[in-house]
C-alpha positions as CSV (number, residue, x, y, z in Angstrom):
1,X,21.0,-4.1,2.1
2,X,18.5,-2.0,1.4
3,X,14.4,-3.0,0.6
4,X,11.6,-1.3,-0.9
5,X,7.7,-2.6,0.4
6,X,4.4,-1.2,-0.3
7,X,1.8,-1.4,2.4
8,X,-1.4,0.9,0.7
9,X,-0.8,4.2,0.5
10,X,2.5,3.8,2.6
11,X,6.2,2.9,1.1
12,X,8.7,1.5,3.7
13,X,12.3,2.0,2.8
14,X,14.6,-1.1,4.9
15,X,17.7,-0.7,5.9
16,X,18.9,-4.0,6.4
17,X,22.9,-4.6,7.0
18,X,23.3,-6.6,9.8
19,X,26.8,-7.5,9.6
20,X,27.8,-3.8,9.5
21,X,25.2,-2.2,11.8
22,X,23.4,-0.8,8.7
23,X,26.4,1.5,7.5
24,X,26.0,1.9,3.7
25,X,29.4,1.4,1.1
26,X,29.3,3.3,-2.0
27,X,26.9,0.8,-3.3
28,X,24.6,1.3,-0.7
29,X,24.1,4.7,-1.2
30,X,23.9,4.3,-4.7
31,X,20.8,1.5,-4.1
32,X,19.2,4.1,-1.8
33,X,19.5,6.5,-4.8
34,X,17.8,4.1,-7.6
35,X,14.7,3.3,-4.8
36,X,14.0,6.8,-3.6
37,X,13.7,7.4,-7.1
38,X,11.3,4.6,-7.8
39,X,9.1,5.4,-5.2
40,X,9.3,9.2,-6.3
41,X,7.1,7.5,-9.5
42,X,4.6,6.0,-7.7
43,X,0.9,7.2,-5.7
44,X,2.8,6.5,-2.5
45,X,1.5,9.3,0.1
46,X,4.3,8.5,2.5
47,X,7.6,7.0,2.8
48,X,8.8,5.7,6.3
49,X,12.8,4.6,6.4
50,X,13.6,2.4,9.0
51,X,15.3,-0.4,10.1
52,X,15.5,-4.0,10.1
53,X,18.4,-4.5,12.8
54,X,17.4,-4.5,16.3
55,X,18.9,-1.6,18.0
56,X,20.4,0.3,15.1
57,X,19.3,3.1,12.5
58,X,22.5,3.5,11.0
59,X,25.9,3.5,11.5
60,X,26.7,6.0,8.7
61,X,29.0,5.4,6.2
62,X,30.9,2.3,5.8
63,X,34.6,2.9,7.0
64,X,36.1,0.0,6.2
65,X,35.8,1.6,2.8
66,X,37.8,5.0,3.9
67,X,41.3,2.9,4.2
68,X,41.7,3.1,0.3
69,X,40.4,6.9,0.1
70,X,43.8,8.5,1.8
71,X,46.0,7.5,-1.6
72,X,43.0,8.1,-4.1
73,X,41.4,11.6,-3.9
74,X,39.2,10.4,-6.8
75,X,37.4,7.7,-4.8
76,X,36.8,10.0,-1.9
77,X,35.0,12.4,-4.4
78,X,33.0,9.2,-5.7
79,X,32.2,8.1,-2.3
80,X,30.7,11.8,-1.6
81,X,28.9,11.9,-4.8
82,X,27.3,8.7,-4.3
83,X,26.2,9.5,-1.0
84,X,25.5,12.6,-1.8
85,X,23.1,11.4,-4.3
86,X,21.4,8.6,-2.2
87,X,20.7,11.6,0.7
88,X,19.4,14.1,-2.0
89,X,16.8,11.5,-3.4
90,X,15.6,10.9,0.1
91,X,15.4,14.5,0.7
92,X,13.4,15.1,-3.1
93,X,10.8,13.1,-3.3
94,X,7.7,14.4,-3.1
95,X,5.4,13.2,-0.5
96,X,6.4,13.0,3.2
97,X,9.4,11.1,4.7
98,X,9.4,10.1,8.3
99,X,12.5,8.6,9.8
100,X,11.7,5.5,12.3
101,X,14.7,5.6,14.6
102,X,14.8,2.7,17.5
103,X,18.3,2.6,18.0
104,X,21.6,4.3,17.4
105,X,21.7,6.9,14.3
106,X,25.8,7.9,14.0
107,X,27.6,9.9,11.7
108,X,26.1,10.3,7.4
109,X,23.2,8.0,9.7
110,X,22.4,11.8,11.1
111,X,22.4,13.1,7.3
112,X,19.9,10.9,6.2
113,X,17.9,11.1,8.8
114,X,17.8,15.0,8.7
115,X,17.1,14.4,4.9
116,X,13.5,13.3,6.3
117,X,10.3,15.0,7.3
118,X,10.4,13.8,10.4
119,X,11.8,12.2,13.1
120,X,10.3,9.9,15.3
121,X,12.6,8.1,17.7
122,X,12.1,5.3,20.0
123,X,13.4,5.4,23.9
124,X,16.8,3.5,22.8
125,X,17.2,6.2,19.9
126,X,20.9,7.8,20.1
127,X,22.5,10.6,17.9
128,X,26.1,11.2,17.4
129,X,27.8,13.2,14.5
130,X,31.2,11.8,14.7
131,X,33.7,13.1,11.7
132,X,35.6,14.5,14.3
133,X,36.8,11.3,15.7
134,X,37.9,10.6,12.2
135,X,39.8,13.5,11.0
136,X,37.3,14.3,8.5
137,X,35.0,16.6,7.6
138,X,31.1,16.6,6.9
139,X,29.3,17.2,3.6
140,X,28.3,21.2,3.5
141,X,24.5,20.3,2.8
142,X,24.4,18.1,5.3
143,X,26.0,20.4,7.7
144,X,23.4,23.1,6.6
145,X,20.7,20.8,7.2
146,X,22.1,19.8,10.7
147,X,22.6,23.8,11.7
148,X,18.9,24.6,10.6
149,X,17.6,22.0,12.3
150,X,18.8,22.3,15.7
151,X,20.7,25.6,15.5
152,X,24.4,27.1,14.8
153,X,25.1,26.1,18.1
154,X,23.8,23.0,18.7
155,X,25.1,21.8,15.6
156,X,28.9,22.9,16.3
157,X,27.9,20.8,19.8
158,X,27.4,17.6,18.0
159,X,30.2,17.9,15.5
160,X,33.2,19.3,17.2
161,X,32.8,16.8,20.0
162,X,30.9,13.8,18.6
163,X,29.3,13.2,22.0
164,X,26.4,10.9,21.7
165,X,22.9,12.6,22.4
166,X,20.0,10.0,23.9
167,X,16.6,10.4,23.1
168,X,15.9,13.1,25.5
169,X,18.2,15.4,24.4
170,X,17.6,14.9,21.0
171,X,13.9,15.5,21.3
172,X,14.7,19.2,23.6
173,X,16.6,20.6,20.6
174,X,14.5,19.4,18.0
175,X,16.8,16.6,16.6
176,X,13.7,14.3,17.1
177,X,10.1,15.9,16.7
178,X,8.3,12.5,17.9
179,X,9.4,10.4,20.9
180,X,7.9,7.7,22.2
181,X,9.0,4.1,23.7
182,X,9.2,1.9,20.6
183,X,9.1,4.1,17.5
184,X,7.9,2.2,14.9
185,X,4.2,2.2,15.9
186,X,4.2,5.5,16.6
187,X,5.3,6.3,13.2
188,X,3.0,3.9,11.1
189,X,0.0,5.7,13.4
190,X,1.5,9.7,12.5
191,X,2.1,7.5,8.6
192,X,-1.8,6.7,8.6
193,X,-2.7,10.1,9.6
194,X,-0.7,11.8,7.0
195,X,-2.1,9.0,3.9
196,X,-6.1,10.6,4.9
197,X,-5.4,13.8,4.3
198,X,-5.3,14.8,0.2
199,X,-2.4,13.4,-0.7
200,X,-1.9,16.2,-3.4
201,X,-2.5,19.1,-1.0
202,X,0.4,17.2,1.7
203,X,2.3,16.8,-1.7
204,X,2.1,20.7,-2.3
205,X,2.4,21.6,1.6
206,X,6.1,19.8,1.4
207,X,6.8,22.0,-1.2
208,X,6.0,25.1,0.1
209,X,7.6,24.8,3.2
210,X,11.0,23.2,0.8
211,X,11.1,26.9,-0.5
212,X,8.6,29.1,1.3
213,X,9.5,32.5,-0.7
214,X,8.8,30.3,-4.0
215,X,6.4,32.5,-6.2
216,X,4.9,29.7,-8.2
217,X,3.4,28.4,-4.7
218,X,0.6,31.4,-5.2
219,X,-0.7,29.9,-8.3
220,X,-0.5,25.9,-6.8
221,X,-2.9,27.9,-3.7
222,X,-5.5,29.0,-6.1
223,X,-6.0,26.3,-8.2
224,X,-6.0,24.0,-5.6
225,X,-9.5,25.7,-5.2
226,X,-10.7,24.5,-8.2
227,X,-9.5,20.6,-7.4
228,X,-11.3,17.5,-6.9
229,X,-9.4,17.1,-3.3
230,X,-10.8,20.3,-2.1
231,X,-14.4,19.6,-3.9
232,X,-14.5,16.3,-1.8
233,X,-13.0,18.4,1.5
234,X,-15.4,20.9,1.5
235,X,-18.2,18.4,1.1
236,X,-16.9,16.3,3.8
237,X,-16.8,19.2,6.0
238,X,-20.7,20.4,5.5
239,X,-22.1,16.7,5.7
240,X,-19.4,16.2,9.3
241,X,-18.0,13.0,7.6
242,X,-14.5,11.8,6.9
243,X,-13.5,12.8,3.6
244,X,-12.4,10.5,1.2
245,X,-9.3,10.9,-0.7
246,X,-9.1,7.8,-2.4
């Protein structure tokens, strides 16, 4: 359903539910939960989430699962607690997460994806929030995240009519920050770029711009002066070499 792999510096989070266009049951979201947190353990310096299944990010939530929700208010509130979880441990860890999107990315499929760094979509990428259609709702974090993202207005666009957006569009309000024909290389390249840099300098840069108005972030600044990461920077700099992180 979901897999965890470790290429270097890089961790790949794989969605990988064929049979139901990647759309993640309880248990799913749960899984997604348990990995986000192991990865937020390790010296990974980034995280890309993608997919396995041709022409599909996600498809959200699995529905087939909302039949038994309308006679049991308790399971609705599990269901939104697990994938509330799964979304927020995406969204926590520390180093940066970049979304791969080659294909469609519908419904909680949105959430997650705005729970990344970044987006980077591929020229078959499509966006649709769709609780509309269903006579439901959407989670109040995730409708936060979808507002600041691409706007009060945009975002009442996407959820009041559940139109699907293609790639274009997406990318000209900001849905997508990274477009190009086949996502996936596009991200490993931005991934690569990202793993050079001091991986506890990107690590405190997420941070800051998490909570900019933070007060703790002056003292991270200044003792990041004091650093090894900086002491090989600055080094790196004068003798007009690549640093080295390692």
């Amino acid at each position: 359903m979901i897999h965890l792999a470790r290429d270097g510096a890089i961790a790949t989070l794989t969605l990988d539910r064929p049979e139901a266009r990647n759309a993640l049951p309880v248990a799913g979201w749960r899984r997604l939960s348990e990995l986000a947190a192991e990865v937020a353990g390790s010296d990974a310096r980034v995280v890309l989430l993608r997919s396995e299944v041709p022409l599909i990010f996600s498809a959200g939530a699995d529905i087939t699962e909302f039949a038994s929700f309308a006679g049991d208010p308790g399971a609705a509130t599990r269901f939104r607690l697990a994938m509330r979880a799964g979304i927020e441990a995406v969204a926590a860890l520390p180093m940066p997460v970049i979304a791969v999107i080659d294909g469609g990315c519908f419904g909680a499929g949105v959430a997650l994806a705005l729970a990344c760094d970044l987006r980077v979509a591929g020229e078959g990428a499509q966006f649709a929030a769709t609780p509309a259609k269903l006579g439901i709702g959407y989670p109040r974090e995730d409708v936060a995240r979808l507002s600041a993202q691409i706007g009060k207005g945009n975002a009442a666009r996407m959820l009041y009519s559940g139109e699907i957006l293609d790639v274009g569009d997406a990318h000209r309000i900001g849905l997508a920050e990274l477009h190009w024909e086949e996502a996936e290389g596009l991200a490993r390249a931005f991934a690569d770029r990202i793993a050079a840099n001091a991986p506890g300098a990107v690590r405190l840069l997420k941070r800051t711009l998490a909570d900019p108005l933070a007060a703790e972030h002056d003292a991270d600044f200044d003792a990041a002066f004091l650093g090894k990461e900086f002491a090989e920077g600055l080094a790196a700099f004068r003798a007009r070499r690549r640093p080295d992180f390692a």
